[in-house]
C-alpha positions in Angstrom: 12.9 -21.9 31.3 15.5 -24.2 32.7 18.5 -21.8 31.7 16.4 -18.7 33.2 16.2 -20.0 36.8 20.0 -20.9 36.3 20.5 -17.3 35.6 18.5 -16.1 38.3 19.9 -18.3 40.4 24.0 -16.7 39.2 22.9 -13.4 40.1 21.4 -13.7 43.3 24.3 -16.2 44.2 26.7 -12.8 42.7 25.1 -11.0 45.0 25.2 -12.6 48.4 28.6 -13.5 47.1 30.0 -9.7 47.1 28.0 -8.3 49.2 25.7 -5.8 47.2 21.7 -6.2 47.3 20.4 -7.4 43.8 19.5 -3.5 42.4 16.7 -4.4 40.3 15.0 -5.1 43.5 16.4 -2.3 45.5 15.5 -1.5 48.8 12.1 0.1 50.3 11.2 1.3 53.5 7.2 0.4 53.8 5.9 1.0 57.6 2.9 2.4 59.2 3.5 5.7 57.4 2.0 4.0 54.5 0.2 1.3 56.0 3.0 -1.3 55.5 2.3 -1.7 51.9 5.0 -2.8 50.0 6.3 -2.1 47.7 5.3 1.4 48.9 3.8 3.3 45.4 1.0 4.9 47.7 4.0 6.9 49.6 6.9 6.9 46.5 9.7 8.3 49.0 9.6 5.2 50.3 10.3 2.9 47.7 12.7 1.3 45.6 13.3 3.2 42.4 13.8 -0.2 40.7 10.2 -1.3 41.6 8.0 1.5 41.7 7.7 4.3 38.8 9.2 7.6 40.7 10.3 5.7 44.0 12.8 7.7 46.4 14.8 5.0 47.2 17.9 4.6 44.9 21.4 3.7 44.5 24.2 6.4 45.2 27.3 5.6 43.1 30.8 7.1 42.9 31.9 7.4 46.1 34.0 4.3 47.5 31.3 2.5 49.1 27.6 2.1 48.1 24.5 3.2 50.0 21.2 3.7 48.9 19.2 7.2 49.9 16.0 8.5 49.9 14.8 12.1 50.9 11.4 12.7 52.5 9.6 15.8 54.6 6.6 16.0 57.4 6.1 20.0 55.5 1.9 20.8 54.7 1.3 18.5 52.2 4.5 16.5 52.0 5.2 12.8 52.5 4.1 12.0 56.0 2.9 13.5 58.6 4.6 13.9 62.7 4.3 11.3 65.0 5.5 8.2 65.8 6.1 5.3 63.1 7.2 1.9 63.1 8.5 0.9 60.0 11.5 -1.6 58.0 13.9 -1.8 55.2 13.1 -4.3 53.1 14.2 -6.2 49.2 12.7 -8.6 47.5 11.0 -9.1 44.4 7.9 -8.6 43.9 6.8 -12.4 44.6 8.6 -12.2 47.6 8.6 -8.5 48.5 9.1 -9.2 52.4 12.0 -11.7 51.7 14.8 -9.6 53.3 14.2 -7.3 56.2 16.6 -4.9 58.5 15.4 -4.0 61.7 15.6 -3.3 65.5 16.3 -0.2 65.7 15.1 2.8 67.5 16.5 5.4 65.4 18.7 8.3 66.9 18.7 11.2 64.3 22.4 11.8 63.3 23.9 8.7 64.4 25.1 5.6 62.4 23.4 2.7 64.0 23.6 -1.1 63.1 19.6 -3.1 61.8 19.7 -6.3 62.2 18.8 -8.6 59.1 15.8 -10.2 60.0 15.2 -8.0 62.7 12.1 -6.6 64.0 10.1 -3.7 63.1 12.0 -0.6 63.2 10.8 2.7 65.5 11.4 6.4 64.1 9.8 10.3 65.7 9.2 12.3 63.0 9.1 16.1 63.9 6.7 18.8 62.3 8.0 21.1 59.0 11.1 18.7 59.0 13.4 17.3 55.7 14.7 13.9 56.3 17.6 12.2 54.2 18.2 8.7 54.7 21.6 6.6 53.8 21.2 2.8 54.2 24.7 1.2 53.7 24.8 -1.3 50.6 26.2 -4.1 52.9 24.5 -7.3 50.9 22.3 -9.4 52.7 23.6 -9.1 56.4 23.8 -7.0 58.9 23.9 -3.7 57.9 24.2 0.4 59.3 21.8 3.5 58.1 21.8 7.1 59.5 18.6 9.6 59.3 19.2 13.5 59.2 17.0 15.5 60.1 16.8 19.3 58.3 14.9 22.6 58.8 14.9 22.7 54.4 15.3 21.0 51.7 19.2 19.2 51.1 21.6 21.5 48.9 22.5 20.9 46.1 26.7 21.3 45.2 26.6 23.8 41.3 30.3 24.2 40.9 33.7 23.9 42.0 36.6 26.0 41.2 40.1 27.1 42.8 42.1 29.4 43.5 45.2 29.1 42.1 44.2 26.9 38.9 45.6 23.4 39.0 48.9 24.5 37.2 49.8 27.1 39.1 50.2 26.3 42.3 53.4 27.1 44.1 55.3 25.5 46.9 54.3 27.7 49.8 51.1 28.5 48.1 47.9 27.9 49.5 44.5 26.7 47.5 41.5 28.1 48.3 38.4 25.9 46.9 35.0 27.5 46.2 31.7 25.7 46.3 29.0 27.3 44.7 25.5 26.0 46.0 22.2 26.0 44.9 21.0 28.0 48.2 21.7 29.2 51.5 22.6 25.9 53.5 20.2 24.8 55.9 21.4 25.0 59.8 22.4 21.3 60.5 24.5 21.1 57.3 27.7 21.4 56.1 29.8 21.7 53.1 33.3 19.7 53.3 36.9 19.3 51.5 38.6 16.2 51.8 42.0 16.1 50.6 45.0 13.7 50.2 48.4 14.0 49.5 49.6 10.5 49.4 46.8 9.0 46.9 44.4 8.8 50.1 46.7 6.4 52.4 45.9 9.4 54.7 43.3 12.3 54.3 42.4 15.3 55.7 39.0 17.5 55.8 38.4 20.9 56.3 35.1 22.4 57.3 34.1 25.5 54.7 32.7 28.7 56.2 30.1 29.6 53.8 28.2 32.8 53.3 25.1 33.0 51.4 25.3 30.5 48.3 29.0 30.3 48.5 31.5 27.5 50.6 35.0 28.8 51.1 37.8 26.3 51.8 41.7 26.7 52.0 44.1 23.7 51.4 47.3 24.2 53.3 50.4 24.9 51.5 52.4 21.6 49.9 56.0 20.8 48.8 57.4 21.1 45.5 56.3 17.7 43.7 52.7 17.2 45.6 49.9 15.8 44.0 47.2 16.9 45.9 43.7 15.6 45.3 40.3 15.9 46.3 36.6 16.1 46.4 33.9 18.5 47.9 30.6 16.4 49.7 27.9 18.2 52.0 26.3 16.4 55.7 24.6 17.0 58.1 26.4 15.1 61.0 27.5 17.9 64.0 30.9 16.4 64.1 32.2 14.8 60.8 35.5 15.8 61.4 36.1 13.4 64.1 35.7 9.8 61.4 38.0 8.6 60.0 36.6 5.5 58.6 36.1 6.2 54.8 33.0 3.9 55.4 31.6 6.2 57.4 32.5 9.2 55.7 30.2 7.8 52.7 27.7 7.0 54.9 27.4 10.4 56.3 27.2 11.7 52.8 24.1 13.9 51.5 25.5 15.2 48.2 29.0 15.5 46.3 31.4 16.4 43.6 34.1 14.3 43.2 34.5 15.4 39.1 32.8 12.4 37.8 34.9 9.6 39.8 38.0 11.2 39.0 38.4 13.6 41.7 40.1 17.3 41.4 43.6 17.6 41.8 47.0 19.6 41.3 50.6 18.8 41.3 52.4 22.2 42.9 55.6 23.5 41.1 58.5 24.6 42.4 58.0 28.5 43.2 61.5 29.4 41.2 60.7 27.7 37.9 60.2 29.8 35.3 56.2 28.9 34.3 54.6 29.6 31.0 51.4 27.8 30.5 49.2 26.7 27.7 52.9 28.7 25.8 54.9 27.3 23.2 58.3 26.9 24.5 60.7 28.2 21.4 62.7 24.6 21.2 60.7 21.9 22.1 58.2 21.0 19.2 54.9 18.5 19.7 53.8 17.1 16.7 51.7 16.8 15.0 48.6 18.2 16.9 46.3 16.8 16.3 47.4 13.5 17.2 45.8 10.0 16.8 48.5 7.4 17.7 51.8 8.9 17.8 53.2 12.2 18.9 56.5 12.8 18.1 58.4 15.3 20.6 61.8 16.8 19.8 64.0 18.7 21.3 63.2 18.3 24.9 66.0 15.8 26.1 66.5 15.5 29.8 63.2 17.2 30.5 60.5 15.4 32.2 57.1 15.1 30.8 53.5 14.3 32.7 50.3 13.9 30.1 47.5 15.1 32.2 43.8 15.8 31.4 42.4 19.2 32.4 41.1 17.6 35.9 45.0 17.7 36.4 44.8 13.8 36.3 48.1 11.9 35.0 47.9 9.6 32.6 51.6 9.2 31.3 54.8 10.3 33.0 58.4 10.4 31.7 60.9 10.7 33.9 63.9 11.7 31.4 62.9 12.1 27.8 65.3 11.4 24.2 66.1 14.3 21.9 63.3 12.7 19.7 60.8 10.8 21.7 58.1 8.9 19.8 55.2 8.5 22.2 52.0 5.9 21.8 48.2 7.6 23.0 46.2 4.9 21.0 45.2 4.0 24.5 44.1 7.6 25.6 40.7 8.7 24.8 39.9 11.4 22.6 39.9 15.0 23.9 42.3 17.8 24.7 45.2 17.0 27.3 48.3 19.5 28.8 51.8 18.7 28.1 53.9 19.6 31.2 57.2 19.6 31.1 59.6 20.2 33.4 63.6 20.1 33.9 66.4 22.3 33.8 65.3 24.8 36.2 62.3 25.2 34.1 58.6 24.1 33.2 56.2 24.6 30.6 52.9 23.1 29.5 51.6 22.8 25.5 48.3 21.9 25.1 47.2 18.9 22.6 44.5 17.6 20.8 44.0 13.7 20.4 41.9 12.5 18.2 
């Protein structure tokens, strides 16, 4: 029993420490809504996924900085009804559930604002027919920031991403153009978004898709030769997004994204001379064998430049000059099919391999 309590006590100690609630308690938002029970299972929107079967209230991962959400509506039969609620955010355990509170706030729909922890109760308006997404910033136990939106409709979702020219060929002087396909029509407060780097996000920029019907339309500017440009699609519902540049806050404003699974989407333009031939056999240089486990041998390609990319466009080796017979080691890469590019006397060309 003794070595349980010293666990429990490591954790919570891990937690305050880094500055992350403890997830298996999560957070819930119990107020007069529901009667202030807590954890909130009569009103499930409102509670901690980790406590209650089916709570609203979870964890949103992949993006730089945590927050937890929850989605909730005032429609005929929905979660709650108009009016005027006080209510708090709140973690704990179960034995405890009131142990950690954020509050004082009267909350201004569409605005990060800062709750206190310990505060008082907090004060929302609720209008009739409306969808409400909530981010509460994953600031540990301290004082933390949380922004309400308020829709006419459900949130939408993000389906797909695709571009325009594919991620190996683009050109220097070539624009991109990115298209989002959505679940539905997006409501009027929201907005679908591309932000992009071209400096491995020491800088970004976003551009604001038009969108017509199920479809968001956005064009990334032309690049030099030798850019790697990279980026992510997200939806909000803040009136003017473009004007943060906190990446903090850029989270927080956050409904939905598609960053391709953490590893964002990306292309590296070419030089709009070269002579390219993708997913061709160039004549001289052989790659073998492919399949490939450990080594790949490749021959023939001296002085040419070679970048091992997955299909995301995502680099995982580069050589700047390679040997007439260059032995190279993808023990370390992980099994699937990856692109070949090489590049070099007023040339490029990419051969596509299978590692094993």
């Amino acid at each position: 029993m003794k070595k349980l309590y010293v666990f429990l006590w490591f954790l919570l100690s891990f937690s305050f420490a880094f500055g992350q609630i403890y997830q298996p308690e999560g957070i819930n938002m119990p107020g007069e809504w529901n009667s202030w029970q807590n954890p909130p299972a009569n009103k499930p929107h409102f509670a901690s996924d980790s406590q209650v079967v089916g709570g609203g209230v979870h964890l949103v991962e992949g993006l730089a900085n945590k927050h937890y959400q929850t989605m909730f509506n005032t429609f005929a039969g929905g979660d709650t009804t108009a009016g005027t609620y006080q209510f708090l955010f709140t973690s704990g355990p179960t034995s405890n559930i009131w142990q950690n509170k954020w509050g004082g706030v009267k909350v201004q729909l569409f605005t990060i604002q800062t709750y206190t922890y310990q505060g008082v109760n907090d004060t929302i308006t609720l209008g009739n027919n409306r969808f409400y997404v909530v981010n509460f910033e994953d600031n540990g136990y301290a004082d933390t920031r949380a922004v309400f939106f308020e829709l006419g409709d459900t949130a939408t979702h993000i389906l797909n991403v695709s571009q325009t020219p594919d991620t190996l060929s683009v050109l220097d002087g070539q624009s991109v153009t990115v298209d989002i396909t959505l679940e539905k029509s997006l409501d009027l407060e929201e907005s679908v978004i591309v932000r992009y780097t071209t400096d491995n996000w020491a800088t970004d920029s976003m551009i604001i898709c038009s969108d017509s019907a199920n479809i968001a339309r956005a064009v990334i500017p032309p690049q030099p030769q030798g850019t790697v440009v990279s980026y992510y699609v997200f939806t909000t519902a803040h009136p003017n997004i473009q004007n943060f540049t906190d990446p903090r806050d850029i989270d927080l404003l956050t409904i939905y994204f598609d960053n391709n699974n953490g590893q964002n989407y990306s292309y590296t333009v070419q030089a709009s001379n070269s002579t390219s031939v993708p997913n061709e056999d160039n004549e001289s240089v052989l790659v073998y064998p492919n399949p490939a486990q450990d080594i790949i041998n490749v021959a023939n390609a001296a002085g040419y430049r070679l970048d091992i990319t997955d299909l995301s466009g995502r680099v995982l080796k580069s050589f700047v000059r390679l040997s007439s017979n260059q032995q190279i080691n993808v023990s370390d890469i992980q099994p699937g099919i990856y692109l070949f590019k090489f590049s070099g006397n007023g040339k490029s060309f990419v051969k596509k391999v299978s590692i094993r």
